[in-house]
N, C-alpha and C positions, 0 to 999 in steps of 0.2 A: 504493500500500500504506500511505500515509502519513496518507491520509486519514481523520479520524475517524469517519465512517458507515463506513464497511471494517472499519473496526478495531471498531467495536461491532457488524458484522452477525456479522463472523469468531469476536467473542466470544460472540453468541447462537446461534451455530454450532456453536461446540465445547464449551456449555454444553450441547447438545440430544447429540450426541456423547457427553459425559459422563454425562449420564444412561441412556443405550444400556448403557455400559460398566457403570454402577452394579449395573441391573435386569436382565441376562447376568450378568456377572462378580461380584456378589454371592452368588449362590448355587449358581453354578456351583464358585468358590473354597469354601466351605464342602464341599458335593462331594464336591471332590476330596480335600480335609485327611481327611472322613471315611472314606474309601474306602484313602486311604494310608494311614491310623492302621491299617486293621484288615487291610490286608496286613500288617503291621510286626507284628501279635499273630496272624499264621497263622490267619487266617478270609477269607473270599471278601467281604464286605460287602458293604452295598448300592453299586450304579451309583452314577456319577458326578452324574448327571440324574434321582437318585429325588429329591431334594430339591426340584426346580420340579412335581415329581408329590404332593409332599406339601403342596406350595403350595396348588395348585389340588383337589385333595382337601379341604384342611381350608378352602376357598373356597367350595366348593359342598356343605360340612355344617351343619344348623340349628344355630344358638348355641344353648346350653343353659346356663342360669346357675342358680345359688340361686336358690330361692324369698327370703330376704332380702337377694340383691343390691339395690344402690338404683345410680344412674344412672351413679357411678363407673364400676361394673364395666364398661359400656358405653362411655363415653367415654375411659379411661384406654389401654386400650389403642392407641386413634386416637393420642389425645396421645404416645405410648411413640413410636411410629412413625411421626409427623410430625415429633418431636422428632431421632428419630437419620438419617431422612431427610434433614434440612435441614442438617446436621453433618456428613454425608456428601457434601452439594451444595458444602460450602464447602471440602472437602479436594481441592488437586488432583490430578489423576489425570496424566493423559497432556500437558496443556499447561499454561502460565502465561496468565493474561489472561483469563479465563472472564468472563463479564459478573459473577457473584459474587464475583470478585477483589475487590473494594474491601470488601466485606463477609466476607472470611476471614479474623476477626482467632481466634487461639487463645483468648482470654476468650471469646469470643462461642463456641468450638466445646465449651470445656468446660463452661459454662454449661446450650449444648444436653445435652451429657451428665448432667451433673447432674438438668434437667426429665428427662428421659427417666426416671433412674431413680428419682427422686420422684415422678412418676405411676406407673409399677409398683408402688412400695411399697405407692400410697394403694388399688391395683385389689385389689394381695393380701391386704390387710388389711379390707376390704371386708366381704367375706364370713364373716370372722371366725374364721377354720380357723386353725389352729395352726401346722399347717404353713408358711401363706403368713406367718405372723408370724415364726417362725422366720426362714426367708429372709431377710427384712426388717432382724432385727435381725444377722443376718451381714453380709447387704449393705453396710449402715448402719456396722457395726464397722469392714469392709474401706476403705469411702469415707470415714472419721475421717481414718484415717490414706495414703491414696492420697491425696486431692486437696493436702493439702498439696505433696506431691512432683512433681504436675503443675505444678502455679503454679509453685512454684521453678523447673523444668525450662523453662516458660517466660518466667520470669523469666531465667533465663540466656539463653535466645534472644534478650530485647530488650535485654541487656546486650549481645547479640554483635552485633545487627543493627540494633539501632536505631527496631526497629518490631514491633508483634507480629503482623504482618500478613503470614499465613501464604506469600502470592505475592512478599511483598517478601525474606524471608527466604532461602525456596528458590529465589530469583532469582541472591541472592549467596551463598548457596554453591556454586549450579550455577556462576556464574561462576569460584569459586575467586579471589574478591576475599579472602576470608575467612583462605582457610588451614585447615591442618589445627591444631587447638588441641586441650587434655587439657580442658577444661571442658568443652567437646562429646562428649567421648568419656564424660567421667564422665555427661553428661544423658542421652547413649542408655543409660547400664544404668540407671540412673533408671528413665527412660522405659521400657524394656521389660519392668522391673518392674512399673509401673503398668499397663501393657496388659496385661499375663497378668493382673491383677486385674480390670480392666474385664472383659475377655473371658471370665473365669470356669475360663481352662486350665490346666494344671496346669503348677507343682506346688499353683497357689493353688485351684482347684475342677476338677471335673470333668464337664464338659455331655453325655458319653457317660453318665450312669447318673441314677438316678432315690433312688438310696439316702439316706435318712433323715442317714447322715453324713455324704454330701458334698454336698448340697444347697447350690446359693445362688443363682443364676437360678432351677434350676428349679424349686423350693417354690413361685416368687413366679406359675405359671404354671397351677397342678394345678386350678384352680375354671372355666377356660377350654377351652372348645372351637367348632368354628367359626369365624367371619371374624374371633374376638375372640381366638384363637391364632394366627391366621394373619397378623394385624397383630405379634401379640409376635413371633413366628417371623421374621417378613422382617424387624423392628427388630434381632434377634440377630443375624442376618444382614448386614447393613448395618455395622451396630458393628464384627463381625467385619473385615470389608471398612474399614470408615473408617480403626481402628486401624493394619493392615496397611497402609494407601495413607499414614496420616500420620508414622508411620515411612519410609517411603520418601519421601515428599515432603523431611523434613526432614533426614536424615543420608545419604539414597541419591541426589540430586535431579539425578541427569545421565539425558541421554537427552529429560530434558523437551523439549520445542518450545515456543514463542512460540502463543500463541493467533489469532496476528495475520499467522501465515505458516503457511499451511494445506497446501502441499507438504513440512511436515516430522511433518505428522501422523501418518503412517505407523509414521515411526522413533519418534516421539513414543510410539504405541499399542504397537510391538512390544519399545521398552524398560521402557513399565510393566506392562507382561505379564507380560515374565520373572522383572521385579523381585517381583512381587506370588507369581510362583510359587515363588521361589527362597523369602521371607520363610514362605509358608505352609508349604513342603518342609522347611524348616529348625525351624520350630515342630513338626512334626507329627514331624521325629526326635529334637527336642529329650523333649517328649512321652512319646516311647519309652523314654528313658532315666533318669527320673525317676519318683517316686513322690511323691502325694498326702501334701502337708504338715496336720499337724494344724491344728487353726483358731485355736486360742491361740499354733500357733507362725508364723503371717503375718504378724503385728502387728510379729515381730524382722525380717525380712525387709523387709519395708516402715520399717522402723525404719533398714537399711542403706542403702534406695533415699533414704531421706530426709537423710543422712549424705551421700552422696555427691552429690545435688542441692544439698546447702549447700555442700559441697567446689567444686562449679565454679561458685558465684556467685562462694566466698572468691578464689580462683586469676583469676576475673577484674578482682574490686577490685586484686589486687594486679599482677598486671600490667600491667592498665591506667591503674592510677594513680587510681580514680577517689576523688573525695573527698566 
């Protein structure tokens, strides 16, 4: 088991593994979030599995673009979804050790996020509709003030761990080398502030409606149809999923398995199962209980997330002494 050919087939193993679970459990989780939201508002919804039927639907419909589209509009969308694909490859899921482990550093996954949503912008703007500029410049407002609070957030991580490399991280705190710390506790409500932004849910947007005021993905999306939505579509999807699995990777990270010991993979898959339904279940009654924030009023919100991201660097300078 020691051996280094084992250990890197075992990684290209549960790399191939991982991607099974991505391309299922991506849009199956989505799904299901949808289908619970709208028991929770007393309507029947659509199925669990309308969503890999909306896949292949908008798969097998001719693109249809502006007459003054120009090549953006066609390429962007690849880029959108090559982008949070790859950001999704580097988040782990069910084991540690993935052949992409040396390359899961958090700069490199929010970077992907970033390209992601600067090709969106440049597809929506394309076209020249209003609407998709709209979006754009929501988008654009919300990520001023969000990306600051991820770097901090992962800057306390390499203050904690000493690396920002996503598998070294979730290694030790699965071990519980670490400890339970208030700097951690203050990065997760950071962080989960900044993922309801990424993700567009509420209280910061809302991906169930199409309306003029709450628009902020989906403006950037209206000039698309066919395999040029059906790329945006899976990339939403995906993000959905990444965000969900990188939370859990980093504040949830037990259950994992070693990449490298292929009989724990089981436990491995049925602790990030649960994990992944428990964070969607709890988002989706969060959801319920809350109402759609005005758009001038996210910026104070994210103002807090950012507050409390500088809170747990300060609380680590000082008790760790660092100088």
């Amino acid at each position: 088991m020691n051996s280094p050919i084992l250990i890197a087939l075992f990684g290209l193993i549960a790399l191939a593994l991982h991607v099974t679970v991505l391309a299922i459990g991506a849009p199956w989780l989505l799904g299901y979030s949808r289908c619970l939201q709208a028991r929770l508002q007393g309507r029947r919804g659509p199925p669990t599995l309308q969503v890999f039927r909306d896949l292949t639907r908008l798969w097998r419909k001719e693109s249809m673009l502006a007459e003054n589209a120009s090549s953006v509009s066609q390429i962007a969308p690849l880029v959108v979804f090559a982008a949070s694909a790859t950001a999704a490859l580097l988040v782990p899921s069910f084991a540690l050790g993935l052949s992409t482990g040396p390359a899961s550093d958090l700069i490199l996954i929010a970077g992907l996020f970033s390209l992601s949503r600067a090709a969106s912008a440049l597809a929506a703007m394309d076209v020249g509709n209003w609407f998709g500029g709209l979006g754009v410049s929501r988008e654009f407002l919300l990520a001023f003030f969000a990306e600051p609070v991820l770097l901090l957030v992962f800057f306390t991580l390499n203050l904690v761990a000493g690396s920002t490399n996503l598998d070294h991280i979730a290694e030790l705190l699965r071990t519980g080398v670490l400890g339970l710390r208030l700097s951690l506790g203050l990065a997760l409500a950071a962080m989960i502030t900044v993922a309801l932004t990424e993700m567009g849910r509420l209280p910061i947007g809302n991906p169930s409606t199409h309306l003029e005021v709450t628009m902020l993905h989906e403006a950037e999306t209206l000039e698309f149809s066919g395999r040029e939505l059906a790329f945006i579509e899976a990339a939403a999807m995906l993000r959905f999923f990444t965000w969900l699995a990188l939370l859990a990777a980093i504040f949830a990270p037990f259950g994992i398995a070693p990449a490298a010991s292929p009989f724990d993979w089981p436990l491995g898959l049925l602790s990030f199962g649960a994990k992944m339904l428990l964070l969607a279940t709890a988002l989706v009654f969060f959801e319920a209980g809350v109402a759609r924030m005005r758009i001038f009023r996210v910026p104070e919100l994210l103002g807090i997330a950012l507050m409390l991201s500088m809170l747990a660097v300060l609380f680590l300078f000082v008790s760790e002494g660092y100088t």
